[in-house]
C-alpha positions in Angstrom: -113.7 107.9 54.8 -111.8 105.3 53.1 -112.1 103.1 56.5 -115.6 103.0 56.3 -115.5 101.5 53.0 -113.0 99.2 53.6 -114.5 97.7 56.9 -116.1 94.3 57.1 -119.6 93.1 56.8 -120.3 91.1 59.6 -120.5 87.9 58.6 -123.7 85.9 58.3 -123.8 82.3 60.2 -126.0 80.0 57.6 -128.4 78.6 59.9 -129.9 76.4 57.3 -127.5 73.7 58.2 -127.3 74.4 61.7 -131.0 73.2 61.7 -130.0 70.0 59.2 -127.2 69.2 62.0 -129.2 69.6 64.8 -132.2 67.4 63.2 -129.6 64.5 62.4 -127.8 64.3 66.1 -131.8 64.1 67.5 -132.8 61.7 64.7 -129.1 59.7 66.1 -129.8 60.1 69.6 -133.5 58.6 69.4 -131.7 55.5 67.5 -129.5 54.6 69.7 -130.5 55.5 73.0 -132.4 52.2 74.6 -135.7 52.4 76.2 -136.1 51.1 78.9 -139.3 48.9 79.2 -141.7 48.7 81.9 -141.4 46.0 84.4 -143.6 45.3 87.7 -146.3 43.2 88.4 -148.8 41.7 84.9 -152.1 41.7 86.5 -155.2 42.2 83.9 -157.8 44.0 86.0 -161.1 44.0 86.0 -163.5 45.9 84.0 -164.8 49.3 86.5 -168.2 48.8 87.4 -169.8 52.3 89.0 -171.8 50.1 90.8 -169.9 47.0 91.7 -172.2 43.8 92.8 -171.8 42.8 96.2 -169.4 40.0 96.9 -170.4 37.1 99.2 -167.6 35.2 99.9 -167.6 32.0 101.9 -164.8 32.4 105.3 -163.5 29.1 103.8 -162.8 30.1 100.6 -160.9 33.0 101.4 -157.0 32.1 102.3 -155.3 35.7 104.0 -151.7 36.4 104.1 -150.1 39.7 105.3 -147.1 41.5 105.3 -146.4 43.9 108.4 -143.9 46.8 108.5 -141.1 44.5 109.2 -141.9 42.1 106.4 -142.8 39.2 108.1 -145.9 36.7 106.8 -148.8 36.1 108.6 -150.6 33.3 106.5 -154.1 32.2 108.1 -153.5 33.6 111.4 -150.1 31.9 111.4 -146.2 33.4 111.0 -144.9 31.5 108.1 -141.5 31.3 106.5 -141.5 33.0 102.6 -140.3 29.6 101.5 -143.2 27.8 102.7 -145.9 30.2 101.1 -145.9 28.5 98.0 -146.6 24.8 99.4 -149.1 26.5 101.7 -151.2 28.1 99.2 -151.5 25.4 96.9 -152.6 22.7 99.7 -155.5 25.7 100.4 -156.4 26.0 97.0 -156.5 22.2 95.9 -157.7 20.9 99.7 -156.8 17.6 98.7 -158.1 16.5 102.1 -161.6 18.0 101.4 -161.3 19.8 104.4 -164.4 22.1 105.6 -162.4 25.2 106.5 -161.0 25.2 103.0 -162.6 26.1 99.5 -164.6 22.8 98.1 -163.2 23.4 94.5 -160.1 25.1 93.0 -163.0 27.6 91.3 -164.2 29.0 95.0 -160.2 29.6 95.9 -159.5 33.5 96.7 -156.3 35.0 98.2 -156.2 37.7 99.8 -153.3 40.0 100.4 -152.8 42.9 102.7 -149.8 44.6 103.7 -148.8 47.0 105.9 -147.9 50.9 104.5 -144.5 50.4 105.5 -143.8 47.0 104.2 -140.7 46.7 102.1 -141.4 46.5 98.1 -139.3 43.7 97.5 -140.7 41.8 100.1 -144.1 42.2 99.0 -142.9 41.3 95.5 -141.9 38.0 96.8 -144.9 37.2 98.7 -147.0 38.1 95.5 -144.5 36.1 93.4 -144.8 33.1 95.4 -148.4 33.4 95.4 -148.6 33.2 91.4 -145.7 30.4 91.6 -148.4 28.5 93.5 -150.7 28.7 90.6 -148.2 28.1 88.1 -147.2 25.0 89.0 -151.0 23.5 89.9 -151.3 24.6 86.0 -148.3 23.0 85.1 -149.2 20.0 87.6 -153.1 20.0 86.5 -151.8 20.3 82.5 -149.5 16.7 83.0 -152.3 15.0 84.7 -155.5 16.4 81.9 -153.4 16.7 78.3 -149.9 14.6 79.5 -147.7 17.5 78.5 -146.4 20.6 79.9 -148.2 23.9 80.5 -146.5 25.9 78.3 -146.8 23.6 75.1 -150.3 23.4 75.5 -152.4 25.3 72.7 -154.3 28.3 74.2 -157.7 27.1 73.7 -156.4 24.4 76.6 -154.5 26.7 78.7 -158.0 27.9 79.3 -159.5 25.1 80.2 -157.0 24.9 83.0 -157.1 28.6 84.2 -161.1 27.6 84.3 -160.5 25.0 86.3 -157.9 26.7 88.7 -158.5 30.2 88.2 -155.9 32.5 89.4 -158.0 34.7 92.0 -155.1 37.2 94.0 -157.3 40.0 95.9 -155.0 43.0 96.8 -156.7 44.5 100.0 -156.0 48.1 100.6 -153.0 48.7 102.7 -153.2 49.3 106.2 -151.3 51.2 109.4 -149.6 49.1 111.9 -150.1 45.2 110.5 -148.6 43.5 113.9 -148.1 39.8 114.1 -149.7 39.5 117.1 -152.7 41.4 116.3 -154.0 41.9 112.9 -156.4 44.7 111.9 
C-alpha cells in the first residue's frame, strides 16, 4: 500500500506557453520570410461590357504579327527577325511616308498579336516586349520633339497628352492551333 502512495503524479506539460512559443516563431516567420511579388505583363484592361459594341477596324490600321509553335515572327505576312520588330512597328504606327496601306494617324494604329498554343512563353514575352518598346520610345521621341525633355520627367498631365496622341493599342487575339509560316489561319 505504501507504493501506491508514494507513486508519482504524472506530470502536467503547461501548455500555456507552448501556445506563447508557437505564436512568437509564426509572428518571426511572417517577418522575415520575403514575399515574393508578382511579375508578368502590366496591361490595364478594359472595362467588361455584356454587350461589347462592334469594332470596325480599317485593314490599314491593323499591323499583325504572330508567333507559331516554333517561335518564329510573321509580321504583315512577312518572317521577320525579333530585332527588327521594334523598328517595324514604329514605321507602321508613325507612317512617316503617309502610306495608304498604313494607319493615317498614330490614333488609328492597332497591333494585333496572335500566337500559336504551343509557342514558347519567353518568346512571346519578347515579341510583346518589343512591341511596347516600340511605343516607348515614339513617347520618349514625340516628348523631345512637343515639351524638349524626356518622357519620364514630364508631369503626368503631359504624359497624357502624348499617350493621346500615340495611344498604346496592343490586341491579344485568342491563341490558335498550328500558326505555320507559310500559311496563317
Amino acid at each position: 500500500m505504501n507504493d501506491l502512495k508514494k507513486r508519482r503524479k504524472p506530470s502536467e506539460v503547461n501548455a500555456g506557453s507552448m501556445a506563447d512559443i508557437a505564436f512568437l516563431l509564426l509572428i518571426f516567420f511572417l517577418v522575415t520570410t520575403t514575399i515574393m511579388e508578382d511579375s508578368g505583363i502590366r496591361v490595364k484592361l478594359p472595362v467588361w461590357e455584356k454587350y461589347p459594341p462592334k469594332a470596325i477596324v480599317n485593314n490599314r490600321n491593323v499591323f499583325t504579327v504572330k508567333v507559331n509553335a516554333q517561335n518564329d515572327l510573321m509580321v504583315e505576312g512577312e518572317i521577320m527577325s525579333m530585332g527588327e520588330l521594334t523598328e517595324a512597328a514604329k514605321a507602321f504606327i508613325l507612317n512617316p511616308e503617309g502610306a495608304l496601306n498604313r494607319p493615317e494617324s498614330p490614333k488609328n494604329a492597332a497591333i494585333s498579336l496572335q500566337n500559336d498554343r504551343s509557342t514558347n512563353y519567353e518568346a512571346y514575352l519578347e515579341v510583346y516586349d518589343q512591341l511596347v518598346l516600340a511605343y516607348n520610345e515614339l513617347w520618349e521621341d514625340h516628348a523631345r520633339k512637343t515639351f524638349g525633355k524626356s518622357y519620364d520627367l514630364l508631369s503626368e498631365q503631359n504624359k497624357k497628352v502624348i499617350r493621346t496622341e500615340i495611344p498604346m493599342t496592343i490586341s491579344e487575339a485568342e491563341p490558335t492551333d498550328n500558326i505555320t509560316l507559310g500559311h496563317l489561319d
